[in-house]
N, C-alpha and C positions, 0 to 999 in steps of 0.2 A: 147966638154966639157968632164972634165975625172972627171970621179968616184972615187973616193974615200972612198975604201969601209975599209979601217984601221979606216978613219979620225972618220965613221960615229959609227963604232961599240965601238971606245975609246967612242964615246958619248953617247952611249947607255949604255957602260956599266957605267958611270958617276953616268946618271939619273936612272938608276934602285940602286946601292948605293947609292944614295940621296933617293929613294923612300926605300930603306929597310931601312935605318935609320932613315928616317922618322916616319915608320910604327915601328922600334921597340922603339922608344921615346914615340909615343903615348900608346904601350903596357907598359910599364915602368910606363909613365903615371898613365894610366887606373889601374894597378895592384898595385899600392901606394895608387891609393885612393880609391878602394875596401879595401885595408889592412890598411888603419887610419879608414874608416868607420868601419869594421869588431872589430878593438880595441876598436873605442871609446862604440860600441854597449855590448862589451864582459864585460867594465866597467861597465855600466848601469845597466848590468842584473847581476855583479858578486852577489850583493846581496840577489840574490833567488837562488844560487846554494847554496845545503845543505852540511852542514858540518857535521862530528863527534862529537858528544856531550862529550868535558871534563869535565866539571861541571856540577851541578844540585844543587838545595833547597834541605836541609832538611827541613821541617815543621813538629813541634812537638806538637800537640792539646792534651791538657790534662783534661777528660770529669770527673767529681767528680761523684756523687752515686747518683745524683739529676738528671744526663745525661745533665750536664751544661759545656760547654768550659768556663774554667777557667784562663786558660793561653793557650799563643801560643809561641812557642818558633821556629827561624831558624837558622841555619847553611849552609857553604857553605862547599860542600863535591867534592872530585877532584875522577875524575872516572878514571879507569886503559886504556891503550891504544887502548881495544877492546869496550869504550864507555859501563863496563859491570862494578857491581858492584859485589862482589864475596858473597857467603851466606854467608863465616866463617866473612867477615868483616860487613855483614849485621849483625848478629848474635850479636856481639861484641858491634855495635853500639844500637840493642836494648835495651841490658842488660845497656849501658852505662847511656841511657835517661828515664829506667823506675822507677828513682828516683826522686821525684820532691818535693822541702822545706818538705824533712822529710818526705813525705807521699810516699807508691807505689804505683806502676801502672800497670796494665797488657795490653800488647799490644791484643789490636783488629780488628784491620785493616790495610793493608798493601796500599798506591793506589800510583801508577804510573801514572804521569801525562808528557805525552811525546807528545810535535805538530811538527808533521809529514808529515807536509802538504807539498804537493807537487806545482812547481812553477806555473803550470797550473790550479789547484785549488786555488792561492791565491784569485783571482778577487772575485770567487764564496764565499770565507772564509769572506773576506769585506764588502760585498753587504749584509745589511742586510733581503733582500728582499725574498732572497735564503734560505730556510728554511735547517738546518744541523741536523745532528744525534746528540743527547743530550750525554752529556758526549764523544764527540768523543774520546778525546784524554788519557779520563781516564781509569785504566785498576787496577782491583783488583789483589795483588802478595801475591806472598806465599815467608815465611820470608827463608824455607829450600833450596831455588832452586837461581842459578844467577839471578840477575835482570838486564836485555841489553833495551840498549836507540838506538833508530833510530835517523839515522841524521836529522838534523834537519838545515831550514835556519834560518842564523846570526840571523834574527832579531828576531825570537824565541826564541831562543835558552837561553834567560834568564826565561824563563817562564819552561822549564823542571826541573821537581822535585818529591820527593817521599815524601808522605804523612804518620805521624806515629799516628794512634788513640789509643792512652792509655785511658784507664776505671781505672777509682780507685777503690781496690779492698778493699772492706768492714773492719773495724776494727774487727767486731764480724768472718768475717772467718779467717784473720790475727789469732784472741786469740784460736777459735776452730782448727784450723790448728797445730796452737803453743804446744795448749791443747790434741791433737791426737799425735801428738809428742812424748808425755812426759810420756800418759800415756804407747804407744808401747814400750819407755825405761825403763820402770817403769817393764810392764810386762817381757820384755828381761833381766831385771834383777834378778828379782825373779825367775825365769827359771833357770837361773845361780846359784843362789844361791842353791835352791832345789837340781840340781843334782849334785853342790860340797858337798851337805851334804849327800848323799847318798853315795858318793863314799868316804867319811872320813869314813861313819859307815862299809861300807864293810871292806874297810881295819882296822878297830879297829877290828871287828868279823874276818878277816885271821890272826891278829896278836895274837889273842885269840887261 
């Protein structure tokens, strides 16, 4: 009986290309559906990845001389690309709102309220069981310096905003204010006047 040793190696090498393509269909396989699971997973969770904060509240509380909130006013304010609010345009919007039905106001308080929370701390942020830092998210600002918002996730991110406490400032310092005024021009003038009258008489005694 003769060997045939071409016949056997075409067969071998057949079934080892039927076994590689075998093996790379199942890898095809397998690496499709790691990569639909890996998708559908990256959907699920895109919601707790943080984003940059473009907007925020303004809340405007405005306390009368009795230390009573009397009104509350908000605005929706669009923040620069660095999620940063600049002092010249803070500054601007002070002066803008510490007019309120004819009365003024002087700002007293500056608060930044920015949640920051991270996607591993949500569970713990939920749970009310879990005791938190009181006021975590709030931060006293100084009206001279930028004020910058951390990103924050999606579903937050309507809740970031800055807080403006106006005090109404007294009518009787208003009129003493008014009345220090008037009388420094009062006296600035009579100053003036004195030493043009001195220099009239000099010159009438050189013209003499």
């Amino acid at each position: 009986m003769e060997y045939d040793s071409a016949t056997d190696n075409d067969s071998a090498t057949d079934n080892d290309s039927a076994t590689d393509n075998d093996y790379e269909n199942e890898d095809e396989h397998l690496d499709t559906h790691w990569l639909d699971t890996f998708k559908a997973e990256e959907c699920n969770y895109a919601a707790f990845y943080p984003e940059p904060v473009t907007s925020i509240t303004l809340y405007l509380l405005y306390i009368d001389t009795a230390k009573e909130i009397i009104d509350i006013d908000t605005h929706i304010l669009l923040l620069d690309e660095n999620s940063t609010l600049k002092h010249d345009v803070l500054i601007t919007l002070i002066k803008q709102y510490q007019c309120r039905s004819s009365i003024l106001y002087k700002l007293n308080s500056l608060l930044r309220y920015n949640v920051d929370l991270l996607p591993t701390e949500i569970a713990d942020f939920v749970d009310a069981s879990v005791p938190g830092p009181v006021n975590q998210f709030l931060t006293v600002e100084k009206y001279l310096t930028d004020i910058h918002f951390t990103a924050s996730i999606p579903m937050f991110q309507a809740l970031n905003a800055l807080y403006f406490l106006y005090i109404e400032v007294p009518h009787n310092t208003l009129h003493s204010s008014a009345h220090t005024k008037r009388i420094k021009l009062s006296t600035k003038h009579h100053k003036t006047m004195r030493n043009n009258q001195k220099k009239n008489l000099k010159i009438r005694k050189e013209i003499k």
